[in-house]
C-alpha positions as CSV (number, residue, x, y, z in Angstrom):
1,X,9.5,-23.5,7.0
2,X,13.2,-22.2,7.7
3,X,14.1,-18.5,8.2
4,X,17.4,-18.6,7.1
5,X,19.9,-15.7,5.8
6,X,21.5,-17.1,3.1
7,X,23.9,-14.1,0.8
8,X,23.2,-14.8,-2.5
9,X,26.1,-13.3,-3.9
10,X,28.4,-16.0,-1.7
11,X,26.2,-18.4,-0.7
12,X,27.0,-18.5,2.8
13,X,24.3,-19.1,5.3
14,X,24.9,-16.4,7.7
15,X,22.1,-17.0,10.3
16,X,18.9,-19.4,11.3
17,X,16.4,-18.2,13.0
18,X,13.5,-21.0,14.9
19,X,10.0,-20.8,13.9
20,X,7.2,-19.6,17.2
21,X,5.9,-22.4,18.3
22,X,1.9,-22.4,19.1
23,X,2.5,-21.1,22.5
24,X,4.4,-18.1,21.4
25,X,2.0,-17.5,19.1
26,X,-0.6,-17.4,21.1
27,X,1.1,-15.1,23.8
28,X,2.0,-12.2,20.6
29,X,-1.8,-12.6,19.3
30,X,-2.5,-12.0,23.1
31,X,-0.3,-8.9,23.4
32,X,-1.4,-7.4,20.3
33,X,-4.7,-7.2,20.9
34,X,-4.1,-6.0,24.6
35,X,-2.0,-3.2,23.0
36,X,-4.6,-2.1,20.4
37,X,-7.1,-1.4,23.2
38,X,-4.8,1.5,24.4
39,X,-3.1,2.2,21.2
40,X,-7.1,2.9,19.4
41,X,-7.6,5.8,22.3
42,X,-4.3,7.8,21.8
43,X,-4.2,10.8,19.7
44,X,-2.9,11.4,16.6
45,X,-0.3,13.9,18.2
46,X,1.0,10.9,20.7
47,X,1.3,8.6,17.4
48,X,2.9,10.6,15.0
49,X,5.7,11.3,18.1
50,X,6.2,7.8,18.0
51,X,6.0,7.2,14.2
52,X,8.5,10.2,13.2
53,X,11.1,9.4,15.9
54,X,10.6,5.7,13.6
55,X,11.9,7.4,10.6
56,X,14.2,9.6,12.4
57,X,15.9,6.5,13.6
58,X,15.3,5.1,10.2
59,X,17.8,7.7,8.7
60,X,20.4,7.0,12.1
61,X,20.3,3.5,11.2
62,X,20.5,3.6,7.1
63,X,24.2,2.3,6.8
64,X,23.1,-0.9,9.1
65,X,19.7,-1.2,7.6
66,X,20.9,-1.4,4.0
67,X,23.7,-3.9,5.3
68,X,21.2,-6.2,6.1
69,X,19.3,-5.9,2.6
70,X,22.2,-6.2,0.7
71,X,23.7,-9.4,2.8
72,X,20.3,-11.2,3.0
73,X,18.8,-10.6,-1.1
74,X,21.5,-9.4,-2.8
75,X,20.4,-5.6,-3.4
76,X,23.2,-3.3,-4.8
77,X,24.6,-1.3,-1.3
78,X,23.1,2.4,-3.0
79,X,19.6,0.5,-4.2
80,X,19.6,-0.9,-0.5
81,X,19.9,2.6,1.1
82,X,17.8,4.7,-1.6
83,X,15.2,1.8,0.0
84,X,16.1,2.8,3.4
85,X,15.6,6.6,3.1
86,X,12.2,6.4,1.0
87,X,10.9,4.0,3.4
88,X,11.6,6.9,6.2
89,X,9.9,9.4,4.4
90,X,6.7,7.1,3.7
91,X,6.6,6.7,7.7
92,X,7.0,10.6,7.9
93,X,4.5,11.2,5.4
94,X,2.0,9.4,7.3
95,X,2.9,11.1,10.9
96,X,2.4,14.4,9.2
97,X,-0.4,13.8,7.2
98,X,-2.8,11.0,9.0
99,X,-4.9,13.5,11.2
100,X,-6.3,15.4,8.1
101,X,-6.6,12.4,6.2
102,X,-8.6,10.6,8.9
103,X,-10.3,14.0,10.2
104,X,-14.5,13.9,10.6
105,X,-16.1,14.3,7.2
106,X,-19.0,16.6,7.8
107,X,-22.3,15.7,5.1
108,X,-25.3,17.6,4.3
109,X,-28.3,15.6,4.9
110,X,-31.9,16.6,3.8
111,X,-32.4,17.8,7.5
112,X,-30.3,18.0,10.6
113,X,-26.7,16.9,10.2
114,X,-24.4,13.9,9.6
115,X,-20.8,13.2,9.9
116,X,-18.1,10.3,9.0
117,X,-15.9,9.4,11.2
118,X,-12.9,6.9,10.4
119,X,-12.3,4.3,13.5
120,X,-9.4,1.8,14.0
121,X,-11.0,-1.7,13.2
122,X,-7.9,-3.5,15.6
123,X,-5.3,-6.0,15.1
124,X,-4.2,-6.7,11.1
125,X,-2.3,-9.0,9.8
126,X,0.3,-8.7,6.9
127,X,2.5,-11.5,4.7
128,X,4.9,-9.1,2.8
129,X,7.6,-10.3,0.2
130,X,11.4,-10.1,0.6
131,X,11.8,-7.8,-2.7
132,X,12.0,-4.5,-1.0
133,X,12.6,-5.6,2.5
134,X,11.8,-2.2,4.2
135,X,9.5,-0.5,2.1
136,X,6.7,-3.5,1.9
137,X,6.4,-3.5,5.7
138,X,6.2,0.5,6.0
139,X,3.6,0.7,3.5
140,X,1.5,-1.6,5.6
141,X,2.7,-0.6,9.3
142,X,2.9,3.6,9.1
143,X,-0.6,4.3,7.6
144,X,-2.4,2.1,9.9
145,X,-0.3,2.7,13.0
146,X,-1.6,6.3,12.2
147,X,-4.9,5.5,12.3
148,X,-5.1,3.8,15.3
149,X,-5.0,-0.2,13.9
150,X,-2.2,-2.5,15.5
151,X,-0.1,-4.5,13.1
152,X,0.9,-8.3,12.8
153,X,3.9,-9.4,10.0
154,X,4.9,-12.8,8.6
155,X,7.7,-11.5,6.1
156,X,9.8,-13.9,3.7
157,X,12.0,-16.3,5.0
158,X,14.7,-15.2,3.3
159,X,15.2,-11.7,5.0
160,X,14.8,-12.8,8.9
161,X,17.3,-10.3,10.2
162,X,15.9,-7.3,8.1
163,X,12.1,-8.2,9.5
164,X,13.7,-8.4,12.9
165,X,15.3,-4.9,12.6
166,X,12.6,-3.6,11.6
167,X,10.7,-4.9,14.7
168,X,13.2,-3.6,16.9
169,X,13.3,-0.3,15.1
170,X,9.0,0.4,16.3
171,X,10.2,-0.8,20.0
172,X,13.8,1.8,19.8
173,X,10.7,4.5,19.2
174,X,8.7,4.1,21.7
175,X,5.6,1.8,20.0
176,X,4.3,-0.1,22.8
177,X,4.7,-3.4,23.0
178,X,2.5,-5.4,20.5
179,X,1.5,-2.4,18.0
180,X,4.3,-3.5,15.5
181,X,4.9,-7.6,15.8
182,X,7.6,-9.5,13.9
183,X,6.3,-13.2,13.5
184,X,8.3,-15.5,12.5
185,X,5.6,-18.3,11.6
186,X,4.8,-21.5,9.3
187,X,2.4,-21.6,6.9
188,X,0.2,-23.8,8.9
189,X,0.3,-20.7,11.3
190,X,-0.1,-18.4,8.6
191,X,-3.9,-20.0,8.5
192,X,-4.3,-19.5,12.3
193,X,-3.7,-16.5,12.6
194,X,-6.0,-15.1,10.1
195,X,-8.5,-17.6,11.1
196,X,-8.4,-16.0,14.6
197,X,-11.5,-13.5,15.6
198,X,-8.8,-10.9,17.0
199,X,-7.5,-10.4,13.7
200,X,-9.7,-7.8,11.9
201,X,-8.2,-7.7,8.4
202,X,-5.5,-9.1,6.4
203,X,-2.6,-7.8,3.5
204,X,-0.6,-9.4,1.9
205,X,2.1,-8.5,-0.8
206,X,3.5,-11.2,-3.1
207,X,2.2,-13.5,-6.1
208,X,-1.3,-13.8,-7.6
209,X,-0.3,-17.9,-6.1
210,X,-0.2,-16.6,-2.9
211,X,-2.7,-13.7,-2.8
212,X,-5.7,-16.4,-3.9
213,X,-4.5,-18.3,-0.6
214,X,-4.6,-15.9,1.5
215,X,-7.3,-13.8,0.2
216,X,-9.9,-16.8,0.2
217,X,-8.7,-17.7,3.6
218,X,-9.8,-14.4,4.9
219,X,-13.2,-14.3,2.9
220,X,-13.9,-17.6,4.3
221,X,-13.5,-15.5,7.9
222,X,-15.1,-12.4,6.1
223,X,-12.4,-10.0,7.0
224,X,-11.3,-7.0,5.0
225,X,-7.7,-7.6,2.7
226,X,-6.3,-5.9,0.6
227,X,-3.9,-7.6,-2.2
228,X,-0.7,-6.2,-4.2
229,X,0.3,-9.2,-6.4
230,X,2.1,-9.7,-9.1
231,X,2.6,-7.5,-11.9
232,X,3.9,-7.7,-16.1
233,X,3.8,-4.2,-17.1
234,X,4.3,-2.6,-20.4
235,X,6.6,-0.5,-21.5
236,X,5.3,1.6,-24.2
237,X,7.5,3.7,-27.0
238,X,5.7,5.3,-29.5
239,X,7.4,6.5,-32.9
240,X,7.7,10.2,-31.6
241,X,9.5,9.4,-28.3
242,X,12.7,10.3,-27.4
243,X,15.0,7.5,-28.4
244,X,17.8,7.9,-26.4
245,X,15.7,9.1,-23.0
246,X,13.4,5.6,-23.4
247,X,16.5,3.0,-23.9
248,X,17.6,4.9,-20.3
249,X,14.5,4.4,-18.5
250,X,14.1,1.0,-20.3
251,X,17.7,-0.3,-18.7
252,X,16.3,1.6,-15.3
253,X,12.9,-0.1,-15.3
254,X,14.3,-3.3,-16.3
255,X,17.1,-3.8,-14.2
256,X,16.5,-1.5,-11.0
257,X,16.7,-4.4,-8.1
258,X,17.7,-7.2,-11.0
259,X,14.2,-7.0,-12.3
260,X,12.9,-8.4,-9.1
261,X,10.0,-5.6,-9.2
262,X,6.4,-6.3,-9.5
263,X,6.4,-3.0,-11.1
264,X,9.6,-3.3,-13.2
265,X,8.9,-3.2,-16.9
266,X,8.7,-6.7,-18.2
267,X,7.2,-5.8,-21.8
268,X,8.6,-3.8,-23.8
269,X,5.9,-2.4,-26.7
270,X,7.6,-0.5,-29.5
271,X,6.5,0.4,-32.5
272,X,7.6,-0.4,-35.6
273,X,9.6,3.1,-37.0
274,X,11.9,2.9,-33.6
275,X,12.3,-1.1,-32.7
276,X,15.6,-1.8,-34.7
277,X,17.4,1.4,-32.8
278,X,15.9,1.1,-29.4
279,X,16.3,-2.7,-29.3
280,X,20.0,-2.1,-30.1
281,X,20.5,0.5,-27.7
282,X,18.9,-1.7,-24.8
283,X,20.9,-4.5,-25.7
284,X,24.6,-2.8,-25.8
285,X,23.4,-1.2,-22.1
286,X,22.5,-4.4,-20.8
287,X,25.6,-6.0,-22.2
288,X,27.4,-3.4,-20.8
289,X,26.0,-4.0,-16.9
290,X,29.2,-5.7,-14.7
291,X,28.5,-8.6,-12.4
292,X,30.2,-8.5,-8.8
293,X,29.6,-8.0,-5.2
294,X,26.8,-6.0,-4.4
295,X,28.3,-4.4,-1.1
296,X,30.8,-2.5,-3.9
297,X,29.5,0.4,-5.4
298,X,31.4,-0.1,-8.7
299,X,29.2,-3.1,-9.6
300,X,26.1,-2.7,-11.7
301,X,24.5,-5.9,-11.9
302,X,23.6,-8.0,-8.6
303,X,22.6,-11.4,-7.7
304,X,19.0,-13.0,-7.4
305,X,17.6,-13.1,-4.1
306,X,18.3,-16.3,-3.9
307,X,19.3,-19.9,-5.9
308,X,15.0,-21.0,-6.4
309,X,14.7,-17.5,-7.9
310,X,17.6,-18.1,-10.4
311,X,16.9,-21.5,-11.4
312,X,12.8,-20.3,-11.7
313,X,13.9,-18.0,-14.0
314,X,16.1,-20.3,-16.5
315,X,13.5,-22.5,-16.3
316,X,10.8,-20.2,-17.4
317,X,13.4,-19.2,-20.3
318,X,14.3,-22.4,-21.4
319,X,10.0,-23.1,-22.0
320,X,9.8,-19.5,-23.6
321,X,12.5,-20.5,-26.1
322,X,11.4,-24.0,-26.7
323,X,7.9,-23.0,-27.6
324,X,9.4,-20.7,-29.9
325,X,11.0,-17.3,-28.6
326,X,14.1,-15.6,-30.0
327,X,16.7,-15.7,-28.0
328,X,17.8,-12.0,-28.5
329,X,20.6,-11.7,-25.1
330,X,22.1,-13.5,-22.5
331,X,19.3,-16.5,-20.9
332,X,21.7,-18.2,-19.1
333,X,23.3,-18.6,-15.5
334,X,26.8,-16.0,-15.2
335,X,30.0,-18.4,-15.0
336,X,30.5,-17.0,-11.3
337,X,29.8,-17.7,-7.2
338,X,26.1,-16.9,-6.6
339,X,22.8,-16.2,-8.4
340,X,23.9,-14.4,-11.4
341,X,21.8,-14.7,-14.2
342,X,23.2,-12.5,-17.5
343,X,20.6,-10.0,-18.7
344,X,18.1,-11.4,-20.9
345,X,16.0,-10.3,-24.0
346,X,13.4,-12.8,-25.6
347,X,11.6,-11.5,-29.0
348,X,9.2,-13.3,-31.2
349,X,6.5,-14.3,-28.3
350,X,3.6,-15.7,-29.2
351,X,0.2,-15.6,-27.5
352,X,0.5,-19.5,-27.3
353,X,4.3,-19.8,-25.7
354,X,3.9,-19.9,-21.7
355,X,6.2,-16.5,-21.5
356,X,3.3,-14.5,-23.1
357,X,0.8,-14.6,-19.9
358,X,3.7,-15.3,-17.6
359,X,5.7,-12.7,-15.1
360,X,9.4,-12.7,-14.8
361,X,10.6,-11.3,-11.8
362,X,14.2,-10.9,-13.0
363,X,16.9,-9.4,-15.2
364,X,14.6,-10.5,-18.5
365,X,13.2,-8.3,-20.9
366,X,10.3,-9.3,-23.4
367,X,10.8,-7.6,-26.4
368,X,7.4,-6.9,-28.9
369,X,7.1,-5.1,-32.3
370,X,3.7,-2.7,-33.2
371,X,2.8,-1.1,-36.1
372,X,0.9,1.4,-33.9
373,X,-0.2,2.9,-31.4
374,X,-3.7,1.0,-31.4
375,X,-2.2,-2.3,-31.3
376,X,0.6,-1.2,-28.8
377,X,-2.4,-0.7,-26.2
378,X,-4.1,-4.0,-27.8
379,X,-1.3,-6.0,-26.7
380,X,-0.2,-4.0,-23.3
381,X,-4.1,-5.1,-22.1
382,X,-3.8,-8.6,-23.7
383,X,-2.6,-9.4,-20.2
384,X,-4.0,-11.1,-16.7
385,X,-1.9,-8.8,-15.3
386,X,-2.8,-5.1,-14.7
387,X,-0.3,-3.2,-12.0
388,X,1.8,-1.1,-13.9
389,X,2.8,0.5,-16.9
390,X,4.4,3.3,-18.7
391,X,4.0,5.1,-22.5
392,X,7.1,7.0,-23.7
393,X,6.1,10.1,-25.9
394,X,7.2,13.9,-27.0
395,X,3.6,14.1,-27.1
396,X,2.8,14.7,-23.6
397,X,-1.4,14.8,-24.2
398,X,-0.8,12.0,-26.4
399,X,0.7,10.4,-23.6
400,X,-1.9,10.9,-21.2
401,X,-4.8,9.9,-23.7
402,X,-2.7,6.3,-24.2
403,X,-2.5,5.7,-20.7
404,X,-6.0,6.1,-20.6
405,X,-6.6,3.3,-22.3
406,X,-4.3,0.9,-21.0
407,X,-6.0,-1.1,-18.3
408,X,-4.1,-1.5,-15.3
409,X,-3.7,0.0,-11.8
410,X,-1.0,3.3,-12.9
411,X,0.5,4.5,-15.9
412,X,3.6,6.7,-16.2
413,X,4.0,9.3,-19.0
414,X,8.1,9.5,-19.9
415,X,9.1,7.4,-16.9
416,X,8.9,3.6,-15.5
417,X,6.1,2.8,-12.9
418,X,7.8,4.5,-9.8
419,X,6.1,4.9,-5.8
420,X,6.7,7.7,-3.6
421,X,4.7,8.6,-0.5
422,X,1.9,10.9,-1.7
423,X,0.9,8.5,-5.2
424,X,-1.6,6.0,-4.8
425,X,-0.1,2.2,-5.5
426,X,-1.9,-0.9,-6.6
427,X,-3.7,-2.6,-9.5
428,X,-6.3,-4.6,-11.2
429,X,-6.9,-8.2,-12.7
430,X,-4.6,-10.8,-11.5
431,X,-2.3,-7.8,-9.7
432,X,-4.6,-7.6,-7.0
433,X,-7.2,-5.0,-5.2
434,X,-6.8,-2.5,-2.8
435,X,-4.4,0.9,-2.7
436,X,-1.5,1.2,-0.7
437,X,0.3,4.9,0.0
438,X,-1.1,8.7,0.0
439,X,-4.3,9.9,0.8
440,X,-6.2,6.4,0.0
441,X,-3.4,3.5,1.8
442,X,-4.7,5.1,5.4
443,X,-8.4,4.6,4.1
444,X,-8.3,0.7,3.6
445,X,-8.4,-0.7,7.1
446,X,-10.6,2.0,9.1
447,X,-14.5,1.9,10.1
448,X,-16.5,4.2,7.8
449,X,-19.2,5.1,10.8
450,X,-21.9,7.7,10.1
451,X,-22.7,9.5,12.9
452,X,-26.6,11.3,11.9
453,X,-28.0,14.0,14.4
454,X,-31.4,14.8,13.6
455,X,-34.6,16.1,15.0
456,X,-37.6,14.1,13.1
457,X,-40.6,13.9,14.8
458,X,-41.4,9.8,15.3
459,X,-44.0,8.9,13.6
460,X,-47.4,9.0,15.1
């Protein structure tokens, strides 16, 4: 496979990068695992100097960082650094809070005592998406740098210079060589390296496609993963929300990143007494979203990450609408340089049209009619998917009790499916297993080992 930086809002390759051969491999694998045999016996306090002085140089960096983003997958310039700056304060989070986290958990045993202590299991490996080029690898590198793990990235093709910045950013801080490795691999290599006994467990970040591949490839070699796939989350308004705050949030949740989210909203559940009036509020605000370059701040509405993404996405309207969709907005390419696609709304899906089970990871919206709030959470779970959601009430108790019932990973009350350091992220179903962030991302990859001190007489 090629590692190329293509812009997709001028379609200019800007840089190729060569693929490791064997060799190279290899010698990183080598390293690595060298490194994590120092790396397990420092202290948290020598860590977290290395981690925070990451985020510090993070914020330093931001203007070049979110250059990058912007030039390699389209990103609007303030999304890009908004990326930038929560990405530094998940790596802070962790430095600050991984001690306590990880500290000895003392139990009370019948008779003598017992304790839990949370080990470093060694080198892991991680295949993260080119969505949110920063923020996947920190939620994977600054929790289990913390605990004492080493890690190993394959990231997307498509943002090269980003993963290599990154990289660069762990050696400017003083990580030793091979605790943070940029690999720029095949997919053939992909299989080697988890196949290899120095790799101890394996993440990956992308499409249910992908995470099947990868997570059976690392049960075959019976190592711990975790998976964050994809995602098709409702977007619940029930007859007593605010109108006017829920089209807001709607035109946020929809269209923050182009809709390239696995937690954007993708279905949007409204019931009956509101859907005329928020449907035509969504519509004029998509309508109203400007096309251009994304490096300019004045422009609303950026490019796909990349041609395949656009054309996927026309495609997958084009089969929605011939089995029978409403074309409500938009579904077509922008007349324009790049991968524009206009905004999109499709109404009238059926359970047997392809768009009903399917995930869109783009500017479309899929629009739905309820007469309540039973069959709003009927339909939100009539889903393979189960990431995100979000249920949009006055009714704040109300709220909570809905999102009760909605199976899926998280559920926001009054707001689109968000992340920020201290809140747990990932789902259920088809959207994967495992938690990323807070308390219970630094929990995933460390050895659970009871120590038991006792003084039992043997029996006789």
């Amino acid at each position: 496979m090629a590692y190329q930086s293509v812009n997709p809002y001028s379609g200019s390759i800007l840089e190729t990068f060569e693929e490791l051969t064997d060799e190279q491999l290899e010698s990183a694998l080598r390293t690595a695992n060298t490194c994590f045999e120092n790396w397990k016996h420092t202290t948290f306090v020598d860590r977290a100097a290395v981690v925070a002085k990451a985020a510090a140089l993070m914020r330093e960096r931001s203007d070049e960082l979110a250059r990058l983003v912007t030039l390699e997958m389209g990103k609007l310039i303030d999304e890009a650094r908004g990326e930038v700056e929560l990405s530094a304060d998940i790596i802070d989070y962790y430095a600050q809070n991984a001690e306590r986290f990880l500290a000895p958990e003392q139990l009370k045993p019948s008779s003598g005592g017992a304790q839990v202590e949370s080990n470093p299991i060694g080198v892991l490996f991680g295949v993260e998406p080119w969505n949110f080029p920063y923020y996947q690898l920190v939620r994977f590198a600054a929790p289990n740098l913390m605990a004492g793990n080493v890690v190993m990235v394959k990231h997307a093709a498509c943002v090269p210079q980003c993963a290599i910045a990154f990289e660069q950013l762990w050696l400017d801080a003083g990580a030793p060589t091979g605790a943070y490795t940029n690999l720029l691999i095949s997919y053939d290599q992909v299989n080697q390296v988890i196949d290899d006994p120095r790799i101890k467990g394996v993440a990956l970040t992308g499409s249910t496609d992908a995470g099947k591949v990868v997570a059976a490839r690392a049960g075959q070699n019976l190592k711990k993963s975790t998976m964050e796939l994809g995602g098709s989350d409702a977007f619940i308004v029930l007859e007593d929300a605010d109108l006017d705050k829920a089209v807001k949030w709607a035109v946020w949740g929809k269209m923050n990143n182009t809709g390239q989210c696995c937690v954007a909203a993708k279905r949007f559940v409204v019931v009956e007494e509101l859907a005329d009036r928020f449907l035509d509020g969504f519509q004029a605000a998509l309508m109203a979203l400007e096309p251009g370059d994304p490096m300019d701040k004045a422009t609303t509405l950026a490019p796909l990450s990349t041609e395949a993404a656009l054309v996927k996405l026309l495609d997958q309207v084009d089969r929605a609408v011939a089995k029978g969709a409403t074309l409500v907005m938009g579904g077509g390419r922008i007349d324009r340089p790049g991968a524009f696609m206009q905004p999109t709304i499709l109404a009238n899906i059926e359970p047997n049209n392809p768009a009903f089970r399917e995930e869109f990871f783009g500017p479309v919206a899929l629009f739905f009619r309820v007469k309540n709030e039973d069959e709003a959470v009927a339909l939100a779970n009539d889903s393979e998917f189960g990431l995100g959601g979000s249920v949009f009430t006055e009714d704040v108790e109300r709220g909570k009790r809905v999102a009760s019932r909605v199976d899926t990973g998280m559920v926001f009350v009054n707001h689109p499916t968000w992340t920020t350091p201290d809140l747990p992220f990932g789902g259920i179903k088809n959207s994967g297993y495992g938690r990323e962030l807070s308390s219970m991302g630094i929990q995933e990859f460390v050895n659970k080992k009871l120590i038991r001190v006792t003084s039992i007489d043997a029996p006789a």
